[in-house]
Rosetta silent file (secondary structure, phi, psi, omega in degrees, C-alpha in Angstrom):
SEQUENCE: XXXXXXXXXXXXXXXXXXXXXXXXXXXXXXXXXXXXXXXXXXXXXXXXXXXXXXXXXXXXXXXXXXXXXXXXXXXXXXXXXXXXXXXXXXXXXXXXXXXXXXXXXXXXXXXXXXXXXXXXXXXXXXXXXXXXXXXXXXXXXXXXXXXXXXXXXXXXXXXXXXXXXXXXXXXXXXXXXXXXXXXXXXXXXXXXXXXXXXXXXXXXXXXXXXXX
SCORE:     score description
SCORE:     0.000 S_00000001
   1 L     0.000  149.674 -154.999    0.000    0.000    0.000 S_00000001
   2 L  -111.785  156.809 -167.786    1.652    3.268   -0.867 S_00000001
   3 L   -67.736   89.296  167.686    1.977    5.820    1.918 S_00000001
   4 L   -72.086  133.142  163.813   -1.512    7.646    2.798 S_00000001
   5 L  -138.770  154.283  163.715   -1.589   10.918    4.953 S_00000001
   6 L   -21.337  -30.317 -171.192   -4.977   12.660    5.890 S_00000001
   7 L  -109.629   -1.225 -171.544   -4.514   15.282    2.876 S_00000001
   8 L   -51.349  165.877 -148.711   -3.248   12.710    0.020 S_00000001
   9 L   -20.057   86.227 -159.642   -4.725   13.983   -3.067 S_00000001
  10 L  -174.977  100.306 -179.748   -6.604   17.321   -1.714 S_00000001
  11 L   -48.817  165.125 -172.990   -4.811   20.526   -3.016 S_00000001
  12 L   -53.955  -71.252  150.872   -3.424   22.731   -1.062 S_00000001
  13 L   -22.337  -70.050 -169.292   -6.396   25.748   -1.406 S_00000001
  14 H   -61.257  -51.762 -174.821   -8.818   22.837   -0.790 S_00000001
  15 H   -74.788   44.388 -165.659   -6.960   21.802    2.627 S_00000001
  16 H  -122.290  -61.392  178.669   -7.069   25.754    3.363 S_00000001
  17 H   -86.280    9.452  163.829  -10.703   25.467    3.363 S_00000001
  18 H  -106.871  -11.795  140.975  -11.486   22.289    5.458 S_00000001
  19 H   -33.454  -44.095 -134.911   -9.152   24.271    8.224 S_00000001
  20 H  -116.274  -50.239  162.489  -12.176   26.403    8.750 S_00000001
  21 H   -34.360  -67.931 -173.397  -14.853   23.319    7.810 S_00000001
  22 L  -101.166   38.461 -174.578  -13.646   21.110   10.369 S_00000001
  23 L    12.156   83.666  179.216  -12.117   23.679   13.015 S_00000001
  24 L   -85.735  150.368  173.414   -8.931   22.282   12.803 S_00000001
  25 E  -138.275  154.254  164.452   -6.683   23.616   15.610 S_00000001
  26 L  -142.063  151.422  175.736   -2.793   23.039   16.391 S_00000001
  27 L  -148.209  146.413  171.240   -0.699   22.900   19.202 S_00000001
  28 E  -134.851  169.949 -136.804    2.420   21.846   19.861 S_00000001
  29 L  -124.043  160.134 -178.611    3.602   19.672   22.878 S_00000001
  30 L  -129.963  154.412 -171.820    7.301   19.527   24.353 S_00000001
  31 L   -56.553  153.096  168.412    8.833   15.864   25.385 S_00000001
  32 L    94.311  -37.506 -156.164    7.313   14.297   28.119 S_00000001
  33 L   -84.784  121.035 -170.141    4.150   16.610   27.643 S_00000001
  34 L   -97.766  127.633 -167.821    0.501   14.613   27.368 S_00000001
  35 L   -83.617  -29.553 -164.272   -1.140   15.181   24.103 S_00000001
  36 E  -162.994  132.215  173.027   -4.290   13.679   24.073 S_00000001
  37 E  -109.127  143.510  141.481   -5.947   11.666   27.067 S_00000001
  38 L   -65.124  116.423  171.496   -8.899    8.927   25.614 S_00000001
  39 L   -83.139  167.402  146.529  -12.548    9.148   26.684 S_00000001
  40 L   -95.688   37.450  175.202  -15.502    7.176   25.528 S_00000001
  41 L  -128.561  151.228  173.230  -16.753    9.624   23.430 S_00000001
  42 L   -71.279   76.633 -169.645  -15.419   10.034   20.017 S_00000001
  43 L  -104.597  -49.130 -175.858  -14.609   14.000   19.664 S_00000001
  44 E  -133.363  179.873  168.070  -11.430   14.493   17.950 S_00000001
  45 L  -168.864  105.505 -124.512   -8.882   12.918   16.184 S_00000001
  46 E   -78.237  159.055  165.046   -5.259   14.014   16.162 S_00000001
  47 E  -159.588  117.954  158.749   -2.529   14.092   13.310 S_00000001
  48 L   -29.053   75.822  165.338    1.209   13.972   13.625 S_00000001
  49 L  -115.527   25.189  163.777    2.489   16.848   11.818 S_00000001
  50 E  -173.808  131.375  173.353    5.890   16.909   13.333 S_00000001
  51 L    98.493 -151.397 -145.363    8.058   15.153   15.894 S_00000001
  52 L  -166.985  140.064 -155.082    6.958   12.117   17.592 S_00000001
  53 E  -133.547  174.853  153.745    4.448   10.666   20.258 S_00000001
  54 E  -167.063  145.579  170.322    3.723    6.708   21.443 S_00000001
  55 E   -74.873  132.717  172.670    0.355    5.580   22.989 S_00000001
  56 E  -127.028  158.861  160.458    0.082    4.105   26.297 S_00000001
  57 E  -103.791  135.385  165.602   -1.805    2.329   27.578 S_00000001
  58 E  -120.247   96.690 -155.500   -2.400    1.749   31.812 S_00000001
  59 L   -83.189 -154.634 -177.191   -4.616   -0.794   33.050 S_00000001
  60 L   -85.268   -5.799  161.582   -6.083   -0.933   36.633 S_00000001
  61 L   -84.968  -18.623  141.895   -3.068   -1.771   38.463 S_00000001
  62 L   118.466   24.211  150.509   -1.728    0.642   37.377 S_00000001
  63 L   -65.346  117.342  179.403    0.849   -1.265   34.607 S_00000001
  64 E  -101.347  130.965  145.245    1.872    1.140   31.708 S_00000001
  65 E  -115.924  141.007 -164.457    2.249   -0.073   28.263 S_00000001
  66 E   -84.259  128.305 -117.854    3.388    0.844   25.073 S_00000001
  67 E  -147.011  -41.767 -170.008    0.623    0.603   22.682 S_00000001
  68 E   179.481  141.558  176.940    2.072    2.310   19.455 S_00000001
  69 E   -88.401  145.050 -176.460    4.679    4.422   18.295 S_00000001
  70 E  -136.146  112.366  173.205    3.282    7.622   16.506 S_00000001
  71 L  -133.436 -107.216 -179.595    5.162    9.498   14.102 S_00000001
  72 L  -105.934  132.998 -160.898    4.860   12.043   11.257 S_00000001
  73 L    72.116   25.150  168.473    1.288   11.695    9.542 S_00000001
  74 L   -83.284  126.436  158.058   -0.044    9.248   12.395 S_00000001
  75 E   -67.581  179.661  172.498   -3.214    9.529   13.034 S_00000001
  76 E  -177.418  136.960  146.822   -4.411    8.822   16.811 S_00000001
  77 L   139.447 -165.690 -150.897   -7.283    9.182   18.752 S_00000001
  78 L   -76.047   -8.584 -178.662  -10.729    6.956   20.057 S_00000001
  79 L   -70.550  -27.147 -163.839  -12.184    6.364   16.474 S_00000001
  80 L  -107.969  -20.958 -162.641   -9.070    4.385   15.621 S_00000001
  81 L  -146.612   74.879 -160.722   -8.708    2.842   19.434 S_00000001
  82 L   -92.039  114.616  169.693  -12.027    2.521   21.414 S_00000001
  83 L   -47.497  145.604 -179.604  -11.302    2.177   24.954 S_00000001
  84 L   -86.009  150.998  166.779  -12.134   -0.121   27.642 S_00000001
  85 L   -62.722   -5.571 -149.032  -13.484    0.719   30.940 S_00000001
  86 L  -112.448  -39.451 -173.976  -10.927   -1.127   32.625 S_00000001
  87 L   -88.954  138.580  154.992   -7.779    0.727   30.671 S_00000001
  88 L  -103.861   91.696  176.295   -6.686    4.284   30.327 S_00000001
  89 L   -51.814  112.834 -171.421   -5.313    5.514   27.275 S_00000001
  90 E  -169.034  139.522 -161.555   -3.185    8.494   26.485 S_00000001
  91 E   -94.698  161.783 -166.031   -0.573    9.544   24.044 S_00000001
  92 E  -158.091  162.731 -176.076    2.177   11.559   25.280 S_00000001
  93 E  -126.032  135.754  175.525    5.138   13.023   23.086 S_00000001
  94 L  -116.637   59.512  174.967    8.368   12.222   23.486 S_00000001
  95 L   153.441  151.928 -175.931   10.157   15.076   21.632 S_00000001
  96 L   -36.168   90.981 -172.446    8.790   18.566   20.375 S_00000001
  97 L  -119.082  133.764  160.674    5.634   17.395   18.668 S_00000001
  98 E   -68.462  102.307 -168.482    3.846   19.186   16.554 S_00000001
  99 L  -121.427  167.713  164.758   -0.061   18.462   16.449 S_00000001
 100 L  -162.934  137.495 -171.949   -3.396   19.268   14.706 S_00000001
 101 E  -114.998  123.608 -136.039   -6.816   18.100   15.642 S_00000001
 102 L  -132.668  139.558  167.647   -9.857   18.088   13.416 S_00000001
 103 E   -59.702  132.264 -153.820  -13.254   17.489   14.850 S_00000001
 104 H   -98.793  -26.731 -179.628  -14.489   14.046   14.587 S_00000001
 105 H   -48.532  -14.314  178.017  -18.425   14.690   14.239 S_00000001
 106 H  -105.163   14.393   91.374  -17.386   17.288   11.098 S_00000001
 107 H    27.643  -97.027 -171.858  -15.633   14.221    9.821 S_00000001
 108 H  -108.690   16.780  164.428  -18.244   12.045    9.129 S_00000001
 109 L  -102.254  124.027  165.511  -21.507   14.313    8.588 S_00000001
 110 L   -58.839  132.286 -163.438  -21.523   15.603    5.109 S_00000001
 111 L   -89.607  134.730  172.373  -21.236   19.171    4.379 S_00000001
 112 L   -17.593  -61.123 -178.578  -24.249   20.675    2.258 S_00000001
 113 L   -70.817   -5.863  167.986  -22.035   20.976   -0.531 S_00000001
 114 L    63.920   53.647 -157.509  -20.776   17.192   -0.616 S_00000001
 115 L   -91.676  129.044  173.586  -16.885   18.707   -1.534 S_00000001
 116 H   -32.247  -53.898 -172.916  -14.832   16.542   -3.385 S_00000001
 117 H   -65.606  -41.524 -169.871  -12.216   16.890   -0.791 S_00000001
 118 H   -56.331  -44.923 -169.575  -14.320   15.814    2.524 S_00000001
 119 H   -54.576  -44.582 -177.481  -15.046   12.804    0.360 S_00000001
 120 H   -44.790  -51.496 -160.945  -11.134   12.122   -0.095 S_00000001
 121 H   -62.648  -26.649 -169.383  -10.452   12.479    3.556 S_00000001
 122 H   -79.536  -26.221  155.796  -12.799   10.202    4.577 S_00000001
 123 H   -41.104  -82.833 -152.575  -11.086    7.818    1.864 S_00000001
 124 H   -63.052  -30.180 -172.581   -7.745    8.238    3.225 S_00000001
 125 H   -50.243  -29.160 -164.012   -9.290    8.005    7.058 S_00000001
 126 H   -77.625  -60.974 -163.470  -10.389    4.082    5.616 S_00000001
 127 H   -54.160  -65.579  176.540   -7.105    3.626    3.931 S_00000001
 128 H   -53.644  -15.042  178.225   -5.353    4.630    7.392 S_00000001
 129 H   -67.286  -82.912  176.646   -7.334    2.697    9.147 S_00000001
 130 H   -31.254  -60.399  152.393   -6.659   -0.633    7.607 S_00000001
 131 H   -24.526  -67.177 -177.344   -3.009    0.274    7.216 S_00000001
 132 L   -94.602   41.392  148.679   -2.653    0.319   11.243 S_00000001
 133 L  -105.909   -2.558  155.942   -4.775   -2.558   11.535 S_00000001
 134 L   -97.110  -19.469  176.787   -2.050   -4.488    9.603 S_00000001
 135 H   -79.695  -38.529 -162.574    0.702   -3.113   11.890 S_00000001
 136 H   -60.821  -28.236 -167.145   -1.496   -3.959   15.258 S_00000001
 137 H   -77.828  -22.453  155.930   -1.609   -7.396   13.348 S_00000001
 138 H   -62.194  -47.987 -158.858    2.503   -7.606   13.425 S_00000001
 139 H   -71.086   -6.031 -176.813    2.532   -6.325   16.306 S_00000001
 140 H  -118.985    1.608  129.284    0.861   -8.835   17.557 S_00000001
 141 H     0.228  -99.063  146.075    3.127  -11.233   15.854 S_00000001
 142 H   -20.397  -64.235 -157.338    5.668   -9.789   17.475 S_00000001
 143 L   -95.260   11.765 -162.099    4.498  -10.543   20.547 S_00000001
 144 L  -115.340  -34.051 -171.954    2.990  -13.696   20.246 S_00000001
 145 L   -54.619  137.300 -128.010    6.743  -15.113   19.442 S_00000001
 146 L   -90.736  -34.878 -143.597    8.079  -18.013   21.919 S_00000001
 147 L  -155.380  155.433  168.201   11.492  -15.887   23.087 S_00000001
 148 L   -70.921  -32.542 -177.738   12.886  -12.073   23.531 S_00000001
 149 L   -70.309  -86.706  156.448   15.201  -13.284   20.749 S_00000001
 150 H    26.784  -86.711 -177.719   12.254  -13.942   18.636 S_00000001
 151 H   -84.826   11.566  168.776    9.924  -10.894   19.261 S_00000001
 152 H  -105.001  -65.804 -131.057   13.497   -8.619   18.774 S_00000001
 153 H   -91.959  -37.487  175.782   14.439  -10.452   15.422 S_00000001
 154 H   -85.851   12.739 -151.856   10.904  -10.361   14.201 S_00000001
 155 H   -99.183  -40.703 -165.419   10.583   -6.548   15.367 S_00000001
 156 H   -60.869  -51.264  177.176   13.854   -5.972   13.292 S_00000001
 157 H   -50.210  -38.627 -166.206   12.928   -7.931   10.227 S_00000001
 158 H   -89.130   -9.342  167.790    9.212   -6.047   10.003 S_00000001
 159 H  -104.120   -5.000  124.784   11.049   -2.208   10.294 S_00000001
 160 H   -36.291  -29.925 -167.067   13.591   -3.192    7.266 S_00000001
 161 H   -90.924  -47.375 -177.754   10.921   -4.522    5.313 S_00000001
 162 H   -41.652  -63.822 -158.848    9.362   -0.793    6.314 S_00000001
 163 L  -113.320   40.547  168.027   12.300    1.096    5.251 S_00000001
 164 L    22.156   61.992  144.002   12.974   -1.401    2.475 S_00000001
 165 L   170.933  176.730 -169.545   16.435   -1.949    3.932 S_00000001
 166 L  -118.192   71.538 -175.963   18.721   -3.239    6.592 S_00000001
 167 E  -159.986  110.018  164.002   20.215   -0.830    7.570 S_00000001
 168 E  -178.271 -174.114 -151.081   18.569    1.923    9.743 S_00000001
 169 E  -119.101  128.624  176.521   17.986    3.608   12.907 S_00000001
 170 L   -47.938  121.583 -178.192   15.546    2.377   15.786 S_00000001
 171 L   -76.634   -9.262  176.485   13.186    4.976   15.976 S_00000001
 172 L  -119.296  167.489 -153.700   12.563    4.458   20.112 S_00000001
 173 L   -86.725 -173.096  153.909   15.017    4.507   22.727 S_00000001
 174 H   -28.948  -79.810  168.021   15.952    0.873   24.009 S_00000001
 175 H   -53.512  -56.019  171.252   13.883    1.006   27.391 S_00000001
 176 H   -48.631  -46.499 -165.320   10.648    2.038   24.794 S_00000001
 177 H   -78.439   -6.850  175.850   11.382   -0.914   22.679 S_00000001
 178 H   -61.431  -76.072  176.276   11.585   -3.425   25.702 S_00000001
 179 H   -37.103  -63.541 -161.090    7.933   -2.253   26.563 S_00000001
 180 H   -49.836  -20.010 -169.193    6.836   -2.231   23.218 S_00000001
 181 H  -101.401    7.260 -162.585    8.008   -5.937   23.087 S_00000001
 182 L    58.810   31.116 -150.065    6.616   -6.821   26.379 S_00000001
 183 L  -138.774  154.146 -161.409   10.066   -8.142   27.237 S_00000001
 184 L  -105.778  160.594  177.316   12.439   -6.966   30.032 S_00000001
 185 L   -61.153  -58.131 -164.393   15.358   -4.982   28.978 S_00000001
 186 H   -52.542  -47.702 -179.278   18.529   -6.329   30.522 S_00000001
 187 H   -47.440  -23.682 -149.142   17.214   -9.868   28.697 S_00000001
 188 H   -93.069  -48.521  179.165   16.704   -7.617   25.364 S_00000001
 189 H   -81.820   -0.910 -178.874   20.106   -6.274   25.563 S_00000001
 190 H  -108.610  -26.126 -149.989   22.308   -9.224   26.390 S_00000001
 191 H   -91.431  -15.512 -170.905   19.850  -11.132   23.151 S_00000001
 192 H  -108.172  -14.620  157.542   21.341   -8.055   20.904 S_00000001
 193 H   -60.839  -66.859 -169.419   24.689   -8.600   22.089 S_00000001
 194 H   -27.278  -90.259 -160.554   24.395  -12.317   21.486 S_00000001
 195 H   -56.878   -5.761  172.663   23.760  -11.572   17.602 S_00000001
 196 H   -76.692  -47.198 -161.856   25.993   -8.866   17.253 S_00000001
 197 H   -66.690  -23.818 -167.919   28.874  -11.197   18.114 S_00000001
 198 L   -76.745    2.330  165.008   27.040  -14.348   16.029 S_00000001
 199 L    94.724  -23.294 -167.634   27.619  -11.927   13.038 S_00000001
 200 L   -68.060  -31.430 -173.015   23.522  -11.463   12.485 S_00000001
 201 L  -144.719   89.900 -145.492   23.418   -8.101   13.395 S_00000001
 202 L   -85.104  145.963 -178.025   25.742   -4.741   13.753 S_00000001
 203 E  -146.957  155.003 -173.732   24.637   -1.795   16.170 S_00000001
 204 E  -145.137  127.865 -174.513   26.286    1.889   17.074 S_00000001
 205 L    34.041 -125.258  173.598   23.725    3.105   19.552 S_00000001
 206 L   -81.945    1.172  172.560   20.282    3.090   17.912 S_00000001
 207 E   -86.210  140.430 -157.587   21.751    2.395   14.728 S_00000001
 208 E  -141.351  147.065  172.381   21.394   -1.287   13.356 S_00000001
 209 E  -124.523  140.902  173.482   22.392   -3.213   10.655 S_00000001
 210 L  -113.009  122.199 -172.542   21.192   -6.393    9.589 S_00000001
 211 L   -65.789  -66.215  175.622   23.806   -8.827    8.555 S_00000001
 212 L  -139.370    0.000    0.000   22.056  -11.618    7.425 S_00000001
């Protein structure tokens, strides 16, 4: 599938005037700083237009998890993720992020004039959908795998096939990608040792290469 964001093909002048349709607002967030908490009512629905975010989740014991990585032209918000009573949900940016939030009720009620562009967005909203309902389905992959060696090797293999090579830079720190894998760290980091000396894999910080 080729790389959808909220505006693909919806001119500039057209996304000028669906600011003011759908009272789009921006704000932008500093690391650390929580962007969006989830409710059970469907109100907005956020888009990534710079810097970086990741979803958590916290259930009633009060165990936080990492739910999704969010980065530029991620959508987020309860239309995409409808929350449980049991969980609390809330995205939080972990570097100077840059946001913009669109209403979701002017979304999916049609504007008098039926404009070519509302129609698009709600196209791309479907496209985006499906698109992270095939990553939640790696991810759960991922996580379904027998060993931390495993869920690391198959984490590596599915963001190379992403950036159609093997060679790039973990986009989360180390401690994020433990959570993300459900897997404790110290275990994560002596398993990335291991294959760096077994030849499989080379790493300089967050940067990783895959060997074979």
């Amino acid at each position: 599938m080729e790389h959808i964001t909220l505006f693909t093909d919806i001119l500039p002048e057209e996304q000028e005037r669906m600011r003011v349709c759908f009272k789009v607002r921006e704000a932008v967030f500093q690391n650390g700083e929580t962007i969006m908490e989830y409710s059970s009512s469907m109100k907005k629905i956020g888009l990534i237009q710079e810097g970086r975010a990741v979803l958590y989740c916290c259930d009633e014991d009060g165990n936080e998890y990492v739910i999704d990585e969010l980065n530029k032209d991620s959508v987020f918000g309860e239309p995409f993720l409808l929350p449980s009573d049991s969980q609390h949900y809330y995205v939080c940016a972990t570097t100077v992020t840059k946001v913009m939030f669109i209403d979701y009720e002017h979304v999916i009620k049609r504007c008098e004039n039926a404009c070519h562009h509302h129609s698009q967005m709600v196209s791309n909203l479907l496209q985006m959908t499906a698109l992270r309902s095939r990553q939640q389905t790696d991810r759960i992959y991922m996580l379904s795998r027998s060993s931390t060696r495993k869920k690391l090797m198959a984490y590596l293999h599915s963001l190379a096939a992403e950036k159609n090579t093997g060679k790039f830079k973990l986009p989360m720190s180390y401690t994020a990608l433990a959570q993300y894998l459900s897997v404790d760290r110290s275990a994560m980091m002596r398993e990335i040792k291991n294959l760096s000396d077994e030849g499989v894999l080379k790493r300089d910080g967050r940067n990783v290469e895959l060997l074979k």
